[in-house]
C-alpha positions as semicolon CSV with decimal commas, in nm:
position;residue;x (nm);y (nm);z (nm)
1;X;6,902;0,797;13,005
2;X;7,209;0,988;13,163
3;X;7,220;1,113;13,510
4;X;7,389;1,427;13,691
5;X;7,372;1,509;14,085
6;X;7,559;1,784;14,276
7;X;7,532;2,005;14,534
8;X;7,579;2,379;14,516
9;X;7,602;2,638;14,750
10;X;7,360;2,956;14,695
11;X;7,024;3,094;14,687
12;X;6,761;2,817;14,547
13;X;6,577;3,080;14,367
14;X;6,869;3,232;14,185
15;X;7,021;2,889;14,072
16;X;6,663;2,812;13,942
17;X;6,670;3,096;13,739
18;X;7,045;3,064;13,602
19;X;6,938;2,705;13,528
20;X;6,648;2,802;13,337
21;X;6,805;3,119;13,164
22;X;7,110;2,897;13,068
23;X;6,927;2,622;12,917
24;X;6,711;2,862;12,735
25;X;6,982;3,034;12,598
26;X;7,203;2,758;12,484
27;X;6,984;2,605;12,248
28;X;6,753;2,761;11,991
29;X;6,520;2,462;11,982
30;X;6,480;2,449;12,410
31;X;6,185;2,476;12,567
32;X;6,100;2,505;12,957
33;X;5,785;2,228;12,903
34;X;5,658;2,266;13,258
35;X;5,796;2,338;13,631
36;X;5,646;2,289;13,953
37;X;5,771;2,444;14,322
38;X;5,662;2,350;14,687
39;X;5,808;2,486;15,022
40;X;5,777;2,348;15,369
41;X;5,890;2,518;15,663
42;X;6,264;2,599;15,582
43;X;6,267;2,370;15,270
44;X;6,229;2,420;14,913
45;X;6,212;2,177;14,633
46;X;6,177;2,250;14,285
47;X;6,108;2,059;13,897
48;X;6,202;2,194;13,623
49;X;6,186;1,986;13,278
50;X;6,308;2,102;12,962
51;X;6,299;1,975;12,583
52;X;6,516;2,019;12,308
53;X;6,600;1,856;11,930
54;X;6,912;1,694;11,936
55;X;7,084;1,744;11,575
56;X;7,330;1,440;11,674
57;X;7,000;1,176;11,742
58;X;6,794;1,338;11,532
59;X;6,508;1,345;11,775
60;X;6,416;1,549;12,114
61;X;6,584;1,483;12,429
62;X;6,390;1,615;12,780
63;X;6,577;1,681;13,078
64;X;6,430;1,662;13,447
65;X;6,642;1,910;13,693
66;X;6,494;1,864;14,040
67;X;6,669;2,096;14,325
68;X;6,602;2,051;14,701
69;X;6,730;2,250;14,963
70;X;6,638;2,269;15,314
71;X;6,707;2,592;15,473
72;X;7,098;2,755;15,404
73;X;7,228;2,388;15,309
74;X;7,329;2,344;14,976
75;X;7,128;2,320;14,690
76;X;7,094;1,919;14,603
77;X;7,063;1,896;14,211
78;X;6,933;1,564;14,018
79;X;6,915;1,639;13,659
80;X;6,772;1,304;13,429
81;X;6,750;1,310;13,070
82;X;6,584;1,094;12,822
83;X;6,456;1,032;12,479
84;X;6,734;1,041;12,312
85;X;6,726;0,696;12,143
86;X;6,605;0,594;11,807
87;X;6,576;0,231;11,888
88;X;6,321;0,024;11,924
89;X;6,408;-0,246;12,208
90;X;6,718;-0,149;12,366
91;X;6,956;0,236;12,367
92;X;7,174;0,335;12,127
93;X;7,271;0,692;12,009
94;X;7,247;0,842;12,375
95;X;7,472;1,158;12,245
96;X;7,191;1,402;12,274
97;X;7,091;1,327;12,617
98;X;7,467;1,364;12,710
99;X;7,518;1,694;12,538
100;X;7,216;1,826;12,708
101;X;7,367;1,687;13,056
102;X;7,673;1,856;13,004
103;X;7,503;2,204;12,884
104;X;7,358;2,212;13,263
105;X;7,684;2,091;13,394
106;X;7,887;2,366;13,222
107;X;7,610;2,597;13,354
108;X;7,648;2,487;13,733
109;X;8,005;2,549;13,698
């Protein structure tokens, strides 16, 4: 499991949709499994979780990207991978869920 959170200044609707149209984009194998949005008042929070194979684990890797904002604040990010290990009782080969970590990050940028 690898773990990225930041906070970015903008409209929570268009980050959502450079988030998704990024991830989409940069893989051929990524899928946007299932997303789920709620507002309250002036706040917004948002799921979005993707899947994609990972050529360097050999397996699929899914990535959680939850974004909160509550009125003009920032947009808080918390984007969780996992899958991406082959073993059976403890992690090893956790290169796909980092690639996919820094695919978003590059994105956010």
């Amino acid at each position: 499991m690898a773990k990225l959170e930041m906070n970015i200044r903008g409209n929570f609707y268009q980050i959502k949709e450079k988030i998704t149209e990024g991830i989409l984009k940069g893989s051929v194998s990524a899928t946007l499994e299932d997303s789920s949005f709620f507002n309250s008042g002036d706040a917004r929070c948002g799921v979005l979780v993707f899947e994609r194979y990972s050529h360097m684990g050999g397996n699929r890797v899914s990535m959680n990207v939850t974004m909160f904002q509550n009125g003009n604040e920032d947009v808080q990010i918390s984007a969780i991978t996992s899958g991406g290990s082959q073993a059976v009782f403890f992690k090893i080969n956790t290169w796909g869920e980092e690639a996919f970590l820094d695919k978003l990050r590059e994105i956010l940028q």
